[in-house]
C-alpha positions in Angstrom: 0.0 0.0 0.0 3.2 2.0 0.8 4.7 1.8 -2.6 1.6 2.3 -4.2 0.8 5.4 -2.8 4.3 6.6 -3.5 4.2 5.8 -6.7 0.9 7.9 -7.4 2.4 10.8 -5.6 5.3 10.6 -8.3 2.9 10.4 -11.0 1.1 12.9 -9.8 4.1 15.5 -9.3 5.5 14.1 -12.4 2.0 15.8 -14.0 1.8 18.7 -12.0 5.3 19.2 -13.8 4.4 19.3 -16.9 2.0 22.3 -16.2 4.1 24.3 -14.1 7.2 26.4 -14.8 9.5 24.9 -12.2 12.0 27.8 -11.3 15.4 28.3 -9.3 15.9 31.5 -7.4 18.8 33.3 -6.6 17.5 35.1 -3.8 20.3 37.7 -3.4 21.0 40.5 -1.3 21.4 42.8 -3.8 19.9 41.4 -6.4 17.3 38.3 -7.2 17.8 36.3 -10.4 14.7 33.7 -11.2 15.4 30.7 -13.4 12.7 29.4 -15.5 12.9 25.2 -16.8 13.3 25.4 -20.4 13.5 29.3 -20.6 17.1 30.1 -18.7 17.2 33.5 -16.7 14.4 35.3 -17.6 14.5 38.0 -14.3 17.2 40.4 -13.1 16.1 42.6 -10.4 17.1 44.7 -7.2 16.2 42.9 -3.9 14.0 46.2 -3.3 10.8 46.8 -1.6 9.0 49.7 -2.0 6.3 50.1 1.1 4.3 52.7 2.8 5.7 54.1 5.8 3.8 52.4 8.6 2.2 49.8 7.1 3.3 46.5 5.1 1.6 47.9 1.9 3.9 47.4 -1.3 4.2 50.1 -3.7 6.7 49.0 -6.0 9.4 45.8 -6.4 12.4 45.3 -8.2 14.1 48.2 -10.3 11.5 50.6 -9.8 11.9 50.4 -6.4 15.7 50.4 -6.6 14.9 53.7 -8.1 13.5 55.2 -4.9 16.4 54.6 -2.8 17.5 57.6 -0.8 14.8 59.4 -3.0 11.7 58.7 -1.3 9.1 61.6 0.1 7.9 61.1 4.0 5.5 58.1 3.8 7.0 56.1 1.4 10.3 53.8 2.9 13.0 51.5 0.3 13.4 48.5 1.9 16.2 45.7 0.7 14.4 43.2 3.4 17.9 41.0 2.8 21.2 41.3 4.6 24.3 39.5 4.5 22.6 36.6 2.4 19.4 36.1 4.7 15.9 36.9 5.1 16.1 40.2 7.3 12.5 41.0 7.3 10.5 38.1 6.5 6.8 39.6 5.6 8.2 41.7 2.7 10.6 39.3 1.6 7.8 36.9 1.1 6.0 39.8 -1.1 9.0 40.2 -2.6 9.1 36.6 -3.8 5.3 36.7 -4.4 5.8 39.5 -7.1 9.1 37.9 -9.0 6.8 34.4 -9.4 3.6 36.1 -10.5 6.1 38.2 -12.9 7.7 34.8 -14.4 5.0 32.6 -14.1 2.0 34.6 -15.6 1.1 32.0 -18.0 0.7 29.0 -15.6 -1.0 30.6 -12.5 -3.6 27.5 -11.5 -0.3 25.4 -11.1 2.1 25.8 -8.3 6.0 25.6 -9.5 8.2 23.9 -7.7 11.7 26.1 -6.6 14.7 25.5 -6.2 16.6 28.5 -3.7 20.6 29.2 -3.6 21.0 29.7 0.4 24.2 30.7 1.7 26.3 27.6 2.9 26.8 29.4 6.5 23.4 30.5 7.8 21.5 28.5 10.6 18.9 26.1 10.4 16.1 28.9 11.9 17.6 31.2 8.7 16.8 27.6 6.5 13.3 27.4 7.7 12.8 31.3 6.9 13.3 30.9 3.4 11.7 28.0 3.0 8.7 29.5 4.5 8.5 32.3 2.9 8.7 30.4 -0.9 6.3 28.1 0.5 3.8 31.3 1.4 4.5 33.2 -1.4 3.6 30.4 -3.7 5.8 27.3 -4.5 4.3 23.7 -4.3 7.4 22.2 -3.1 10.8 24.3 -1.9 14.8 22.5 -2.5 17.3 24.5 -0.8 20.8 24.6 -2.4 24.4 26.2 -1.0 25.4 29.2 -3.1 28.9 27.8 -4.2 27.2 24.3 -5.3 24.8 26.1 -7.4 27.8 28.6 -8.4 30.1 25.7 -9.7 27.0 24.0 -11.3 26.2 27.2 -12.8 29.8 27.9 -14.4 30.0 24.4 -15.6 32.6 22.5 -13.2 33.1 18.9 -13.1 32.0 18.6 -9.4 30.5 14.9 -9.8 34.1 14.0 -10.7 36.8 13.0 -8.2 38.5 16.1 -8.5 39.2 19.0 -6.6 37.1 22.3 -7.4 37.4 25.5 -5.5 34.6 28.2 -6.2 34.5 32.0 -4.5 31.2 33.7 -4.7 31.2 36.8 -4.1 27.9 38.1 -4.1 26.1 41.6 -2.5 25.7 40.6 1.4 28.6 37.3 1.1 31.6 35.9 -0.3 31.0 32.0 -0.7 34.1 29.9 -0.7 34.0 26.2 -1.2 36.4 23.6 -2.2 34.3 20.5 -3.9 34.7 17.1 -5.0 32.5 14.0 -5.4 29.3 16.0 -5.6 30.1 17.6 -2.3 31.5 20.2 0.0 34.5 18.9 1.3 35.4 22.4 3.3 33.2 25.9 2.9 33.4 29.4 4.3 30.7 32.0 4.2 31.5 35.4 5.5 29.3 38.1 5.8 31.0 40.3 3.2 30.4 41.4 -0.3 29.2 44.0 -2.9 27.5 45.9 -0.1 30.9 46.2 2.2 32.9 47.7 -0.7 29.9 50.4 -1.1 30.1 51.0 2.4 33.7 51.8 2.5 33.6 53.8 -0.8 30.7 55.9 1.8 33.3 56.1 4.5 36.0 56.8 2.4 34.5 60.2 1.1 33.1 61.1 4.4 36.6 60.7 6.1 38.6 62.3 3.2 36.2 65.0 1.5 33.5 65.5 4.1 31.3 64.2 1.4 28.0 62.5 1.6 27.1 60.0 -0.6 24.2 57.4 -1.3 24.2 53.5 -1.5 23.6 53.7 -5.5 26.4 56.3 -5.7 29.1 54.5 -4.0 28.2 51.3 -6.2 28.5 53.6 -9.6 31.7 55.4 -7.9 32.9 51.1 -7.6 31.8 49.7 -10.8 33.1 52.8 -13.0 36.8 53.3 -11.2 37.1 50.6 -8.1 39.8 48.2 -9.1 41.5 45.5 -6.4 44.9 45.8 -8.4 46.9 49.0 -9.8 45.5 49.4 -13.1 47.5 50.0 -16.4 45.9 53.6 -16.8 44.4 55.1 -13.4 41.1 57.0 -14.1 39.0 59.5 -12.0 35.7 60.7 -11.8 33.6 63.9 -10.4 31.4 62.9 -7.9 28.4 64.6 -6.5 27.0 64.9 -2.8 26.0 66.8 0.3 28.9 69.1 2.1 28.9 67.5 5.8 30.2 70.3 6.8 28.2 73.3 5.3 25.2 71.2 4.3 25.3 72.2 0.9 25.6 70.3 -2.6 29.0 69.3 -3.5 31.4 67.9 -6.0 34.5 66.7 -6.2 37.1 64.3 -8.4 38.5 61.4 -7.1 40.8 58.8 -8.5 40.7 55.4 -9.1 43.4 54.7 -7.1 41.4 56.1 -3.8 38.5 53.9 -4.3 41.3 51.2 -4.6 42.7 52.4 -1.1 39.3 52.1 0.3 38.7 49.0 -0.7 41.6 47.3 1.5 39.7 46.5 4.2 36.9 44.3 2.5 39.1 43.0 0.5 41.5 42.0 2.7 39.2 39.8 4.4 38.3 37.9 1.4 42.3 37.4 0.8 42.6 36.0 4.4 39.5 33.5 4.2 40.5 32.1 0.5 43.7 31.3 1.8 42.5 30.2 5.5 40.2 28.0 2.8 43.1 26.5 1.2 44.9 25.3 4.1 42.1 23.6 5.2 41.9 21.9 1.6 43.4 18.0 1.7 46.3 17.8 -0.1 45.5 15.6 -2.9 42.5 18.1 -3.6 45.2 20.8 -3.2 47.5 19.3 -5.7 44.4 19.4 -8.2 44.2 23.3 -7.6 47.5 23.7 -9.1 46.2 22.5 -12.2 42.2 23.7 -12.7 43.3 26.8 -10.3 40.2 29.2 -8.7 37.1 29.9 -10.1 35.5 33.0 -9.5 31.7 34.0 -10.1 28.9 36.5 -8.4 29.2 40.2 -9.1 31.3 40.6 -7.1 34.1 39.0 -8.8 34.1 41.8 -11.5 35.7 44.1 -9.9 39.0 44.7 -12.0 42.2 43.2 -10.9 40.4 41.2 -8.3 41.3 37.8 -9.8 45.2 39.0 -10.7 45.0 39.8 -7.1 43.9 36.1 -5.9 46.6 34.7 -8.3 49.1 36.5 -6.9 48.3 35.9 -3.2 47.9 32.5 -3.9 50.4 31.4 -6.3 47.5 29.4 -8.4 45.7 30.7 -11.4 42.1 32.1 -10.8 39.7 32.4 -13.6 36.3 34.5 -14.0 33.4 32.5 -15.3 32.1 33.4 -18.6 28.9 35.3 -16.8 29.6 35.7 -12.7 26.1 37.4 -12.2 23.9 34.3 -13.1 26.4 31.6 -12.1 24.0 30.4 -9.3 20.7 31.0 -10.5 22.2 29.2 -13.9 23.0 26.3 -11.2 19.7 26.3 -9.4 18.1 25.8 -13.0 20.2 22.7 -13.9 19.6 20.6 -11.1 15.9 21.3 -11.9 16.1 19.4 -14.8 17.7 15.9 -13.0 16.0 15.0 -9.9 18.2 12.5 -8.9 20.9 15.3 -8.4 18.4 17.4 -7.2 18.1 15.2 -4.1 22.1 14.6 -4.1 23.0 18.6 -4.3 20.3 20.3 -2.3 19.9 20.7 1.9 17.5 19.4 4.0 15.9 21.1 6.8 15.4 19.6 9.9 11.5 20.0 10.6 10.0 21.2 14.4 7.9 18.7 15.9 4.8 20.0 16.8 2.6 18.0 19.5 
């Protein structure tokens, strides 16, 4: 009776497939990816709520919210309800959620998809539950959690079924993932809580300390992405930059160089030197010796900041190499193991259940 009833509820999922548009999610903190079976990335959007003051009423999601950041009148609040990688504030992160699956799966509303969700590989089982409940609420039939740098080095294409070693670093908005994998498995990992959003920060601090110059949080990351480098560059550049005079209160400008933005950037960066390497001596040896050949791979925004990589390979000693397209590395993973349940089951984490009486 057992094995019938199992098999039915394969058969049925099996059909409830066919009707739905299974998806993977990179729920990031900076920015959510959604991966749709059979389509490939098919959203892009800030992790940004847009509610009224007071009240848990959405007014905008995505990059119209992004929009209102630091811009927004009295009663209206930007909210990025992720930090560091997790669910910060979990009612608007589950609206937040809502809106990206109604967005991608408009057609197919009667059936439920079933989604696949790239978690940090450090957060707590309480953190686990939180998303899981919150894709659950917002909509999914049935919720596979996955560990950023499995769904990373599925995503850029590494042999990680293969008896070989593979080291990934993520290095997303809110964390830097770094995981050394063989067999289909972690064999050591390290999450810290530092990312895109750290650099911005200390681009922020940077022009307050030096300049007495205000700036926002889309500011500093335009300020990183057009002149932050991690390594001298060949030809420095510099650019005026536009804020509020802490001093008089009044609107200000001023040039800066690229080679500022690069001093400003030590700190951040300097943890995610320390924990690479901290990673590597933790790596077995044989798994080690397989470095020296396939090297680092590097994927998540992140990772495009110039002269990041050159910087790795030269703290390191082993080569490091960008993957074709860093940004969708993980949701690309999430999306593959959609298509092969079998390594669905193998790749993804479990969490452990409350007992309720």
């Amino acid at each position: 009776m057992g094995k019938f009833k199992h098999q039915l509820t394969r058969a049925f999922n099996f059909i409830l497939g066919l009707f739905s548009n299974d998806m993977g999610i990179d729920l990031g903190t900076a920015t959510t990816l959604v991966f749709v079976k059979g389509e490939g990335v098919v959203l892009c959007e800030p992790s940004v709520v847009a509610i009224e003051r007071g009240t848990s009423h959405v007014l905008a999601v995505g990059e119209e919210a992004k929009r209102m950041l630091g811009r927004t009148p009295g009663n209206i609040i930007a909210i990025r309800p992720m930090k560091d990688g997790v669910i910060a504030d979990f009612e608007i992160t589950e609206a937040m959620l809502r809106y990206f699956i109604k967005k991608v799966h408009h057609r197919r509303v009667l059936v439920r998809p079933r989604i696949v969700i790239a978690i940090p590989s450090g957060i707590t089982e309480v953190e686990k539950r939180a998303v899981k409940d919150s894709a659950e609420r917002a909509g999914a039939r049935e919720v596979f959690l996955i560990e950023e740098p499995i769904a990373a080095a599925i995503g850029v294409g590494l042999p990680i079924q293969e008896p070989i070693g593979n080291m990934i670093i993520d290095i997303g908005g809110g964390t830097t993932e770094i995981a050394v994998i063989s067999l289909a498995g972690v064999v050591f990992s390290k999450s810290i809580r530092i990312g895109g959003d750290e650099m911005n920060e200390a681009v922020i601090e940077y022009l307050k300390k030096t300049y007495n110059l205000m700036v926002g949080e889309r500011t500093a990351e335009d300020i990183k992405i057009k002149i932050g480098s991690a390594y001298p560059l060949e030809e420095e550049m510099s650019m005026e930059v536009k804020g509020r005079d802490l001093v008089a209160g009044l609107p200000k400008t001023v040039t800066i160089t690229s080679e500022e933005i690069r001093e400003s950037l030590q700190e951040p960066l300097r943890a995610i030197l320390e924990v690479t390497k901290m990673s590597l001596e933790r790596t077995p040896p044989e798994l080690a010796a397989d470095l020296i050949d396939h090297g680092i791979v590097m994927a998540g925004g992140g990772s495009l900041l110039r002269g990041l990589d050159k910087l790795i390979s030269e703290e390191t000693g082993l080569p490091v190499h960008i993957s074709e397209d860093p940004i969708t590395a993980v949701a690309n993973g999430t999306g593959r193991v959609l298509s092969e349940i079998q390594y669905l089951k193998k790749v993804t984490v479990s969490v452990k259940t409350e007992v309720r009486s």
